[in-house]
PDB file with SEQRES, HELIX, SHEET and CRYST1 records, atoms N, CA, C and O in Angstrom:
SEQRES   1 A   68  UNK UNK UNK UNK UNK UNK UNK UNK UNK UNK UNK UNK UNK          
SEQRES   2 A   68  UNK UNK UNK UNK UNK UNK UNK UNK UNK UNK UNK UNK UNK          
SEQRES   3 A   68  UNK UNK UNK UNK UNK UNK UNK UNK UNK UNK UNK UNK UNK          
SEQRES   4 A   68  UNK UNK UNK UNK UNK UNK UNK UNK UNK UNK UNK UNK UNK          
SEQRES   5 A   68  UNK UNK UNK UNK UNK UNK UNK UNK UNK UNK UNK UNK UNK          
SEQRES   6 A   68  UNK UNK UNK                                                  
HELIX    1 AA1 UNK A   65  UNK A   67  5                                   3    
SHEET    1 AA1 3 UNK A   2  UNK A   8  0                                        
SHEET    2 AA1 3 UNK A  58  UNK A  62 -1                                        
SHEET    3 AA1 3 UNK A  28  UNK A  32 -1                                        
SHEET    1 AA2 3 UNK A  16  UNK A  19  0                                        
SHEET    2 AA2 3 UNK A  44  UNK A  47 -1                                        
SHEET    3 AA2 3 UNK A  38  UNK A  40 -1                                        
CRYST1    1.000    1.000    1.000  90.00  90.00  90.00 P 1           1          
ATOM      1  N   UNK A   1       0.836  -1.193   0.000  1.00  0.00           N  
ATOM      2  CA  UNK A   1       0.000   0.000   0.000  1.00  0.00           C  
ATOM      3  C   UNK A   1       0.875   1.249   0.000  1.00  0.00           C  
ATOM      4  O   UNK A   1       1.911   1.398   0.648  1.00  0.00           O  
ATOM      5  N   UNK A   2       0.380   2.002  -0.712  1.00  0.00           N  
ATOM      6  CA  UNK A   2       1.338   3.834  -0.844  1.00  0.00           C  
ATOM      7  C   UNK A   2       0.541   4.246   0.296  1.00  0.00           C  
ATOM      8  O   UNK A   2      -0.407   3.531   0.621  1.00  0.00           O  
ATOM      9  N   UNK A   3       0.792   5.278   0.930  1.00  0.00           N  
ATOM     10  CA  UNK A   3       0.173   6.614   1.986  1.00  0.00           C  
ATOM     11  C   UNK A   3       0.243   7.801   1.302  1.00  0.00           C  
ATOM     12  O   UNK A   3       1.285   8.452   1.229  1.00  0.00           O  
ATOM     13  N   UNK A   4      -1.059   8.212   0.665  1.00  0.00           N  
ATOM     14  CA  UNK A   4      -1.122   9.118   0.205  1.00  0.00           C  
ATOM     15  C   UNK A   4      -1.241  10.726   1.517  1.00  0.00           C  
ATOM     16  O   UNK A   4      -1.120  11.907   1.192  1.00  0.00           O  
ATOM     17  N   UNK A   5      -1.461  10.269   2.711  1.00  0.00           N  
ATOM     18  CA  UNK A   5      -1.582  11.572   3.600  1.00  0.00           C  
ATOM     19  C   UNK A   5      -1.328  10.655   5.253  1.00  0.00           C  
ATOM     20  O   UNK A   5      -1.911   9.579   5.387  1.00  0.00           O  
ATOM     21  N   UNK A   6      -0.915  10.905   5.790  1.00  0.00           N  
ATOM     22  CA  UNK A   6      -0.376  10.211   7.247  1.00  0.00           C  
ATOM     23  C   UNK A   6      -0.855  11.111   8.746  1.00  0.00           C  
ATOM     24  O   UNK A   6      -0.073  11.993   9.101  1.00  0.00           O  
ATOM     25  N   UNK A   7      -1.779  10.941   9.365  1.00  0.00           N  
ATOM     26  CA  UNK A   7      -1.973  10.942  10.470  1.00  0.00           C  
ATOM     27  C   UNK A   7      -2.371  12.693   9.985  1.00  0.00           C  
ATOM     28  O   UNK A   7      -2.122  13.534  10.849  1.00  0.00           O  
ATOM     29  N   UNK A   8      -2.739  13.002   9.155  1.00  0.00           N  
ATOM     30  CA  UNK A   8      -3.294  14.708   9.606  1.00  0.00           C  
ATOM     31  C   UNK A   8      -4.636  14.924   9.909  1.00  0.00           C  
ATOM     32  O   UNK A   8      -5.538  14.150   9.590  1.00  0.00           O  
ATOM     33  N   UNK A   9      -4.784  15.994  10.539  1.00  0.00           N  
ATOM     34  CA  UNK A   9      -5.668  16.765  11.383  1.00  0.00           C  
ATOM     35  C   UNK A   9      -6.468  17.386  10.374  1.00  0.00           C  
ATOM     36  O   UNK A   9      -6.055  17.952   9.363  1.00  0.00           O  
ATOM     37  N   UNK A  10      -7.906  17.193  10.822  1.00  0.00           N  
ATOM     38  CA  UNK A  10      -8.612  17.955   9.861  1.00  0.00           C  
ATOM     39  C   UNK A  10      -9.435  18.385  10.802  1.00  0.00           C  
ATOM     40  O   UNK A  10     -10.164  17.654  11.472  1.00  0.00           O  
ATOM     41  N   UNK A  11      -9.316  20.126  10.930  1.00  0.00           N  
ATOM     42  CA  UNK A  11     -10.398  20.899  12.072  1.00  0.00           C  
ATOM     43  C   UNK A  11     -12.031  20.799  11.702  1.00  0.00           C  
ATOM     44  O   UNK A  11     -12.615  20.433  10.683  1.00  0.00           O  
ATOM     45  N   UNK A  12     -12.367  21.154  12.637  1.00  0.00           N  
ATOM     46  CA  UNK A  12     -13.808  20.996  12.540  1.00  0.00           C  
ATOM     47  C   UNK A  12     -14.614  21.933  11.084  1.00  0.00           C  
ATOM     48  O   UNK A  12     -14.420  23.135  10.904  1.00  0.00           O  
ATOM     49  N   UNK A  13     -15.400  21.168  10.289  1.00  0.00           N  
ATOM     50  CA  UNK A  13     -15.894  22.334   8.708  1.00  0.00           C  
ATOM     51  C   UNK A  13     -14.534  22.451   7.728  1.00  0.00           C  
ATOM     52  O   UNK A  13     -14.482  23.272   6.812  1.00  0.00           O  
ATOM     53  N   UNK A  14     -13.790  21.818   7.941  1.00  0.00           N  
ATOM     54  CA  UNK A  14     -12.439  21.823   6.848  1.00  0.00           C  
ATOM     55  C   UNK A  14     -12.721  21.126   5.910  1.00  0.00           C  
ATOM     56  O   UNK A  14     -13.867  20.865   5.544  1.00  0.00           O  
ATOM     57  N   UNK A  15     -11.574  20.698   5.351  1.00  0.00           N  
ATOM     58  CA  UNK A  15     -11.387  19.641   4.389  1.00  0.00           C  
ATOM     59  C   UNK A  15     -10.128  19.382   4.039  1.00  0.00           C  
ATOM     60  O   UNK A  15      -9.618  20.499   3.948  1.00  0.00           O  
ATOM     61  N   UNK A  16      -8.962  18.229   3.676  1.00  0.00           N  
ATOM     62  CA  UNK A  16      -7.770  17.719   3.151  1.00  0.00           C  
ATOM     63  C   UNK A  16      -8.008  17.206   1.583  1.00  0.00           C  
ATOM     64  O   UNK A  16      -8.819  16.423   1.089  1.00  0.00           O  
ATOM     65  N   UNK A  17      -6.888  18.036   1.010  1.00  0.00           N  
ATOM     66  CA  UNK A  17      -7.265  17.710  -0.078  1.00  0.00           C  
ATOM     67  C   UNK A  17      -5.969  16.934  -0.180  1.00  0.00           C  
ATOM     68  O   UNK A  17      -4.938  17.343   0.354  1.00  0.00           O  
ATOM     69  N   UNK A  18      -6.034  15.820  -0.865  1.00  0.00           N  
ATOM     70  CA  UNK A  18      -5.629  14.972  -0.766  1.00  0.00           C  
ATOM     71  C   UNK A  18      -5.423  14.483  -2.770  1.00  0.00           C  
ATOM     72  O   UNK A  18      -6.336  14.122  -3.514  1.00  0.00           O  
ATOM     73  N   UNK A  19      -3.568  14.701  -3.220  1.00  0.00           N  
ATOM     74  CA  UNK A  19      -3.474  14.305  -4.731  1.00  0.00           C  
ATOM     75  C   UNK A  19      -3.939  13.128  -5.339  1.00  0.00           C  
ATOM     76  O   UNK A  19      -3.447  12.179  -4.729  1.00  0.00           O  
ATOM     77  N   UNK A  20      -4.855  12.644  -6.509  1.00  0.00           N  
ATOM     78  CA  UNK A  20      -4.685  11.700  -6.976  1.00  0.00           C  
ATOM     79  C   UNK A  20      -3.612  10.712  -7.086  1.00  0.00           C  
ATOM     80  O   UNK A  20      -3.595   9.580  -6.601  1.00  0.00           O  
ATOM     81  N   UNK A  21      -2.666  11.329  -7.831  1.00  0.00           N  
ATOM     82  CA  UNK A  21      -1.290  10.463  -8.094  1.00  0.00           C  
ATOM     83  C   UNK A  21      -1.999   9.222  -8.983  1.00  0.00           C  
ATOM     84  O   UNK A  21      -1.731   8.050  -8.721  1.00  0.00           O  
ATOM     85  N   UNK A  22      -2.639   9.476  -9.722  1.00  0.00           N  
ATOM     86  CA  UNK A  22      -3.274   8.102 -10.499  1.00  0.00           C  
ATOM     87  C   UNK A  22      -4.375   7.052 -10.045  1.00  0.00           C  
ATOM     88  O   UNK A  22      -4.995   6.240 -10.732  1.00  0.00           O  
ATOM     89  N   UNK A  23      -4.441   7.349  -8.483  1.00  0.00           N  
ATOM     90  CA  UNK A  23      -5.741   6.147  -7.861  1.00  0.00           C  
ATOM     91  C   UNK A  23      -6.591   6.942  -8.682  1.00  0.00           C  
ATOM     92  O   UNK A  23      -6.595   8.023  -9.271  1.00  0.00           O  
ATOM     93  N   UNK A  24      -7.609   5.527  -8.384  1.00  0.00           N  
ATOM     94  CA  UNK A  24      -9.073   5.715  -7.896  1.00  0.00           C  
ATOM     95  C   UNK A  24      -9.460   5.340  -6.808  1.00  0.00           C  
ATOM     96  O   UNK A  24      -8.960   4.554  -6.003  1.00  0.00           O  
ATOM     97  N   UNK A  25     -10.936   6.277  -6.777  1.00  0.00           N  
ATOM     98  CA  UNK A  25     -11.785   6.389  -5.215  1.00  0.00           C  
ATOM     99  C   UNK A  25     -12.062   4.713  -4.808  1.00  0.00           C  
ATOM    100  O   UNK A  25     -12.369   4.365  -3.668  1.00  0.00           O  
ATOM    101  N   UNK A  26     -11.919   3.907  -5.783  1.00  0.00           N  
ATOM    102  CA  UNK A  26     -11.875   2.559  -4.901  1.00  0.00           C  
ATOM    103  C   UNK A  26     -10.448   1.695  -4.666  1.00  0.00           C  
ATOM    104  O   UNK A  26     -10.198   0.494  -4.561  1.00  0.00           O  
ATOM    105  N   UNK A  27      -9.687   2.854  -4.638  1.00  0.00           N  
ATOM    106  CA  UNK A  27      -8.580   2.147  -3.931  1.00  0.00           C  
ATOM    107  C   UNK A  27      -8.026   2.465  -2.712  1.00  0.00           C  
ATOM    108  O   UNK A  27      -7.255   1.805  -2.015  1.00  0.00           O  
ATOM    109  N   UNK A  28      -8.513   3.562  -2.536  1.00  0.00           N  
ATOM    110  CA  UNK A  28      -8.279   4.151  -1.496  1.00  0.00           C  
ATOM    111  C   UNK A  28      -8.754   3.807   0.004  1.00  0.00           C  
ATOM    112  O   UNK A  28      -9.917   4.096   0.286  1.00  0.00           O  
ATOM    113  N   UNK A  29      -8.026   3.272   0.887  1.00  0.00           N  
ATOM    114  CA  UNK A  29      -8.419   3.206   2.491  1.00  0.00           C  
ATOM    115  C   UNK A  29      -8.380   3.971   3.374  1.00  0.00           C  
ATOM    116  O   UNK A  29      -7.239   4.238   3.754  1.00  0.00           O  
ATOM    117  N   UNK A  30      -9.460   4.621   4.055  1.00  0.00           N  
ATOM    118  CA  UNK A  30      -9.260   5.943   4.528  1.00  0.00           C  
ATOM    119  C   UNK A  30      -9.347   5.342   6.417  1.00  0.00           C  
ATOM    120  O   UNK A  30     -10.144   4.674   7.076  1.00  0.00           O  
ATOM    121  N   UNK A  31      -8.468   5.816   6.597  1.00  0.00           N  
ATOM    122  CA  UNK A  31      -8.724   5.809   8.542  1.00  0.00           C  
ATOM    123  C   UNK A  31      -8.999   6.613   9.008  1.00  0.00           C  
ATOM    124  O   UNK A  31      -8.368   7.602   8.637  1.00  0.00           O  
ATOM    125  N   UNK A  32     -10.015   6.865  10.059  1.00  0.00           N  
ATOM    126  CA  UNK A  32     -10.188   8.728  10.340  1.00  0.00           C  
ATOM    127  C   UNK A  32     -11.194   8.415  11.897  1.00  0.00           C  
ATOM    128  O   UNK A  32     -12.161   7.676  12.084  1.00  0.00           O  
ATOM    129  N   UNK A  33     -10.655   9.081  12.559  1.00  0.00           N  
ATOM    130  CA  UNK A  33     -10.874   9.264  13.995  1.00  0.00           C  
ATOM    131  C   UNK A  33     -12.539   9.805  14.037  1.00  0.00           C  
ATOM    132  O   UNK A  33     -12.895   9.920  15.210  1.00  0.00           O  
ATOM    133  N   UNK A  34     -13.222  10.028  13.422  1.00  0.00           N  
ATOM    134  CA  UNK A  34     -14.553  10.388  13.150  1.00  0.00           C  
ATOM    135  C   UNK A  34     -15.284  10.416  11.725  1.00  0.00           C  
ATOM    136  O   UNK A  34     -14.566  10.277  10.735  1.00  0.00           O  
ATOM    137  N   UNK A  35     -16.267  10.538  11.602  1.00  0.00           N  
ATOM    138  CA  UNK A  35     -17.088  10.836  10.757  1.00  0.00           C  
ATOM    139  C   UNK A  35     -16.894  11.484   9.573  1.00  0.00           C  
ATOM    140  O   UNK A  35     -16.876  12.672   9.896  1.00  0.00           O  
ATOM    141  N   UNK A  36     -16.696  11.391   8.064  1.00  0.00           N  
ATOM    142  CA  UNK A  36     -15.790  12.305   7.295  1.00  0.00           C  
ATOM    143  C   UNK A  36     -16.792  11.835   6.248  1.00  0.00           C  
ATOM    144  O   UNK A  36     -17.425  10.789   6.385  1.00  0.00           O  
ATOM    145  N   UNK A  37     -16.936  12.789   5.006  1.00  0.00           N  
ATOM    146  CA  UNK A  37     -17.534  12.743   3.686  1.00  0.00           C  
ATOM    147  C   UNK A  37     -16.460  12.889   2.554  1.00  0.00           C  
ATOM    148  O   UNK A  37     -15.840  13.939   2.384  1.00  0.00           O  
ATOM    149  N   UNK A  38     -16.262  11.644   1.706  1.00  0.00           N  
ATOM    150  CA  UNK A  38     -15.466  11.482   1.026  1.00  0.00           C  
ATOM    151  C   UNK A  38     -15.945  12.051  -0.342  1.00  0.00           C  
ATOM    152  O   UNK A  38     -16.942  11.415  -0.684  1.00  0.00           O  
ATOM    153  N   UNK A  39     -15.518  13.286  -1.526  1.00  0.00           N  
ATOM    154  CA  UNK A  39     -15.530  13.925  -2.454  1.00  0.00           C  
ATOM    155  C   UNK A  39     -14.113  13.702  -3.039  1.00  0.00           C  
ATOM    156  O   UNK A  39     -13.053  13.415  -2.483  1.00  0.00           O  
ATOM    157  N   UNK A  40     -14.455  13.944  -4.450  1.00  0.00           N  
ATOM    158  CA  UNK A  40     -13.215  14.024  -5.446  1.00  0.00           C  
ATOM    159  C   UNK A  40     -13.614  15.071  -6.299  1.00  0.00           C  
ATOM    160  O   UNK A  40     -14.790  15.431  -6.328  1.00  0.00           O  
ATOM    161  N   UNK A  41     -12.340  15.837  -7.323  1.00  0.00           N  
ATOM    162  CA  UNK A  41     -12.063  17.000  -7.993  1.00  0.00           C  
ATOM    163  C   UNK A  41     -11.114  16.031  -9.418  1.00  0.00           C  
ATOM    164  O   UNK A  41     -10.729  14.863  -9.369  1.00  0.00           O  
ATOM    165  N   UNK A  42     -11.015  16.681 -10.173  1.00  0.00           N  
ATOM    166  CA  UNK A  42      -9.845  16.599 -11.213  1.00  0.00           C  
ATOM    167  C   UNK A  42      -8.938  16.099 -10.737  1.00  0.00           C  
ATOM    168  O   UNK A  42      -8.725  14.940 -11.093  1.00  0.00           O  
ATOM    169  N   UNK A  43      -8.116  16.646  -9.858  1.00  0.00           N  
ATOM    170  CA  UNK A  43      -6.661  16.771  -9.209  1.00  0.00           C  
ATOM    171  C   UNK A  43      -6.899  15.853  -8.082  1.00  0.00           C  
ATOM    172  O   UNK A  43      -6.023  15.063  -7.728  1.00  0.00           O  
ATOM    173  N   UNK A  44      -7.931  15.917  -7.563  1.00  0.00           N  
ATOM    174  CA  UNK A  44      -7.573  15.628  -5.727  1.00  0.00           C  
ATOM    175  C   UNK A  44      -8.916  14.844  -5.253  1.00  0.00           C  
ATOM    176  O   UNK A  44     -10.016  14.994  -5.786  1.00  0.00           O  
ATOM    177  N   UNK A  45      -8.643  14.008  -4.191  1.00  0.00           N  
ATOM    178  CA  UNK A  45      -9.617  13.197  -3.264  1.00  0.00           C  
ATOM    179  C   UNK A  45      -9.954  14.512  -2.293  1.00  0.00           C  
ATOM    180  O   UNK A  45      -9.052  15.349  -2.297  1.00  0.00           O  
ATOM    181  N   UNK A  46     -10.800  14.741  -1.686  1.00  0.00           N  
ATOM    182  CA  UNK A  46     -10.945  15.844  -1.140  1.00  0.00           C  
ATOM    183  C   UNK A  46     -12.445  15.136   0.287  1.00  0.00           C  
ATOM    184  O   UNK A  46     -13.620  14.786   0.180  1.00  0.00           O  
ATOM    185  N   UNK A  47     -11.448  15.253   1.448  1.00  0.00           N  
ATOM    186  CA  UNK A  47     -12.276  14.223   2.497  1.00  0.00           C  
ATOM    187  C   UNK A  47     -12.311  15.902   3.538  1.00  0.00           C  
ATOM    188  O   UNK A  47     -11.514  16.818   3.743  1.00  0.00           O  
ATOM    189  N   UNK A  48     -14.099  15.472   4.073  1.00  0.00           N  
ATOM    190  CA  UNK A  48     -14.804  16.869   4.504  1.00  0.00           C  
ATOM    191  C   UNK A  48     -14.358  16.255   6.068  1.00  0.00           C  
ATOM    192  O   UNK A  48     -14.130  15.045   6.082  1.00  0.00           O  
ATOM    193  N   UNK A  49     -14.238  16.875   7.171  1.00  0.00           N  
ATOM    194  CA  UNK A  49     -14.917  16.578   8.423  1.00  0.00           C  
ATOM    195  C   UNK A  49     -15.892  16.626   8.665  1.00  0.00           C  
ATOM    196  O   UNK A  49     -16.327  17.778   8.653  1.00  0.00           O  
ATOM    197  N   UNK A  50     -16.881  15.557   9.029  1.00  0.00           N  
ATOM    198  CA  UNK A  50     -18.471  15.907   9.346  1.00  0.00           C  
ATOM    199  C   UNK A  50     -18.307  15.799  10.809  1.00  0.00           C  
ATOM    200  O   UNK A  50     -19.505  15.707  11.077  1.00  0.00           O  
ATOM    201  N   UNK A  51     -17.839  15.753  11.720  1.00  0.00           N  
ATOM    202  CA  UNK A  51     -17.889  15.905  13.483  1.00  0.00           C  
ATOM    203  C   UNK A  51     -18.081  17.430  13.519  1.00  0.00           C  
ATOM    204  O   UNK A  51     -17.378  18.377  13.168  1.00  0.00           O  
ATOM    205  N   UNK A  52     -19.796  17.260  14.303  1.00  0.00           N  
ATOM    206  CA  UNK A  52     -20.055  18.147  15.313  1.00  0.00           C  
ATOM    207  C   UNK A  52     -19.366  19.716  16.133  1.00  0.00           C  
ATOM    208  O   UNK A  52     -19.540  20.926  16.279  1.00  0.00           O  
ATOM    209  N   UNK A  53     -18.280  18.263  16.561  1.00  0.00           N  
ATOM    210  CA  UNK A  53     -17.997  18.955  17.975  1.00  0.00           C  
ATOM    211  C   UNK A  53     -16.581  19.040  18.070  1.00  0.00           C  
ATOM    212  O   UNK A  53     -16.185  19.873  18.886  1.00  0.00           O  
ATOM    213  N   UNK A  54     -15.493  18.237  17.295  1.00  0.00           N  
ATOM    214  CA  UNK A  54     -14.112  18.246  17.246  1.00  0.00           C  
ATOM    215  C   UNK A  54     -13.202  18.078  15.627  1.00  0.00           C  
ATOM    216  O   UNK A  54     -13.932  18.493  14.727  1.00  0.00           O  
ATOM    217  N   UNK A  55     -12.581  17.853  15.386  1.00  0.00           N  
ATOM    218  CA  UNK A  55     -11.292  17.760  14.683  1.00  0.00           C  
ATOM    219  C   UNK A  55     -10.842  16.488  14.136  1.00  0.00           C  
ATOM    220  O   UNK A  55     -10.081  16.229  15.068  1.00  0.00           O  
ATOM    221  N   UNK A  56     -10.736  15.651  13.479  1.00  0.00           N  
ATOM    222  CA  UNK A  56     -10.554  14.462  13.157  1.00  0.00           C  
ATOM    223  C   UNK A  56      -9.429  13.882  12.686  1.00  0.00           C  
ATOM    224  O   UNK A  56      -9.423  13.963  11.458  1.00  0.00           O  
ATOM    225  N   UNK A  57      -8.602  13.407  13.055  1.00  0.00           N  
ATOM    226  CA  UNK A  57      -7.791  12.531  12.376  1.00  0.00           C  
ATOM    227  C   UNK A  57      -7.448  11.475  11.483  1.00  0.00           C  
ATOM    228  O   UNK A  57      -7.982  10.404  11.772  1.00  0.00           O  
ATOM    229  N   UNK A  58      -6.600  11.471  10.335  1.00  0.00           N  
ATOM    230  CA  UNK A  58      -7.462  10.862   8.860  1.00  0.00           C  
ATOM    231  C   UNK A  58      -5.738  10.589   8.285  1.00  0.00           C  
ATOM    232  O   UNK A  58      -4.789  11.331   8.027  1.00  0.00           O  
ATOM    233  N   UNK A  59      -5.957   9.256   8.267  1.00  0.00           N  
ATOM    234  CA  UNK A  59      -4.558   8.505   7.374  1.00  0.00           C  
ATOM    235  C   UNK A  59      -5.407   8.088   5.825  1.00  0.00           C  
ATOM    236  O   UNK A  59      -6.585   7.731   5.817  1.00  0.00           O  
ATOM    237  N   UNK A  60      -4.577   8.213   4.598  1.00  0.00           N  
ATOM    238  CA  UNK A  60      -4.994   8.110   3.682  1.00  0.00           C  
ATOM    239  C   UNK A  60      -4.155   7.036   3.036  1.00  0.00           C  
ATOM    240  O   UNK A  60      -3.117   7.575   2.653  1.00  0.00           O  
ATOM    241  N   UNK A  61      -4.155   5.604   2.718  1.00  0.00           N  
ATOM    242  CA  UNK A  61      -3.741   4.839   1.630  1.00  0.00           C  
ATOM    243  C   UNK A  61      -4.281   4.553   0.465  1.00  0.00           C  
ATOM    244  O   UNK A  61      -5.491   4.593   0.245  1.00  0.00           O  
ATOM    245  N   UNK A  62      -3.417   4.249  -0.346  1.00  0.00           N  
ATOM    246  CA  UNK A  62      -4.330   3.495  -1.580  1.00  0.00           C  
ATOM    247  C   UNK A  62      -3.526   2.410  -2.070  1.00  0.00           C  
ATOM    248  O   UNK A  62      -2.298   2.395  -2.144  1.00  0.00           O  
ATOM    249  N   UNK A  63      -4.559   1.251  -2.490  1.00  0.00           N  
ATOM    250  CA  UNK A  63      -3.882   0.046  -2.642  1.00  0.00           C  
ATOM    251  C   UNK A  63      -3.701   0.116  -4.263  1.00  0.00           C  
ATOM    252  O   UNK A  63      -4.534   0.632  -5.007  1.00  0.00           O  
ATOM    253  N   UNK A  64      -2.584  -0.434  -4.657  1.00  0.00           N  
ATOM    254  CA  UNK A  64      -2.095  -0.589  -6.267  1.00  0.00           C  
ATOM    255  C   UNK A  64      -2.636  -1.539  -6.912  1.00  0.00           C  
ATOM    256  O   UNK A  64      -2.595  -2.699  -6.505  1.00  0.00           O  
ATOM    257  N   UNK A  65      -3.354  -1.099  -8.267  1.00  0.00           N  
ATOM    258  CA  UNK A  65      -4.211  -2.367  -8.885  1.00  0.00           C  
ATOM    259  C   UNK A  65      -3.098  -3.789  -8.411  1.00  0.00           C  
ATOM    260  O   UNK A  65      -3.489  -4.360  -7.393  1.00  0.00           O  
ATOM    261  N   UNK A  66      -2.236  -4.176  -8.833  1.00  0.00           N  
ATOM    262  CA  UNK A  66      -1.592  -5.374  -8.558  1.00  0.00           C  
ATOM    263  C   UNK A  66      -1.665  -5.923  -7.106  1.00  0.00           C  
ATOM    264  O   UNK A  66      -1.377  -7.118  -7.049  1.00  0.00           O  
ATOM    265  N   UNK A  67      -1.908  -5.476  -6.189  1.00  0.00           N  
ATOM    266  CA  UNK A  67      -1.959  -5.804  -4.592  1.00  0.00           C  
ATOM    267  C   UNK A  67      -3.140  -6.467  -4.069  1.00  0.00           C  
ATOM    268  O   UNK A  67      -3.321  -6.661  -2.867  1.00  0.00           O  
ATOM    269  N   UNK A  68      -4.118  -6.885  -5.198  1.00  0.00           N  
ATOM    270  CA  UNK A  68      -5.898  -6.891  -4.648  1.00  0.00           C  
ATOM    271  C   UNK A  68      -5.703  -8.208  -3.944  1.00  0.00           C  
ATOM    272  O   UNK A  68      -6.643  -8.736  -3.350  1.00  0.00           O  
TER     273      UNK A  68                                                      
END                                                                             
């Protein structure tokens, strides 16, 4: 698996935009300390914070067609 983004903070109403680099949205494994809405752009995966009340924490991989 690549790590496209490692252990960052996403404040409360933000968003990480996060490069393609060639995935697609189904390769991608997202870890995240809360609640998050996953969007994409041209360029970028682009993951919202949906928590309330705090800040979320969000590791981003994506697995390589050859790895399934």
């Amino acid at each position: 698996m690549v790590t496209l983004a490692a252990n960052k903070v996403v404040p409360l109403a933000r968003m990480l935009y996060v490069p393609k680099q060639g995935f697609r949205r189904e390769q991608l494994v997202i870890e995240a300390s809360g609640p998050y809405a996953l969007h994409e752009n041209e360029e970028h995966f682009v993951i919202q914070n949906r928590d309330c009340c705090r800040a979320i924490l969000v590791t981003v991989r994506a697995q390589p067609e050859g790895d399934r």
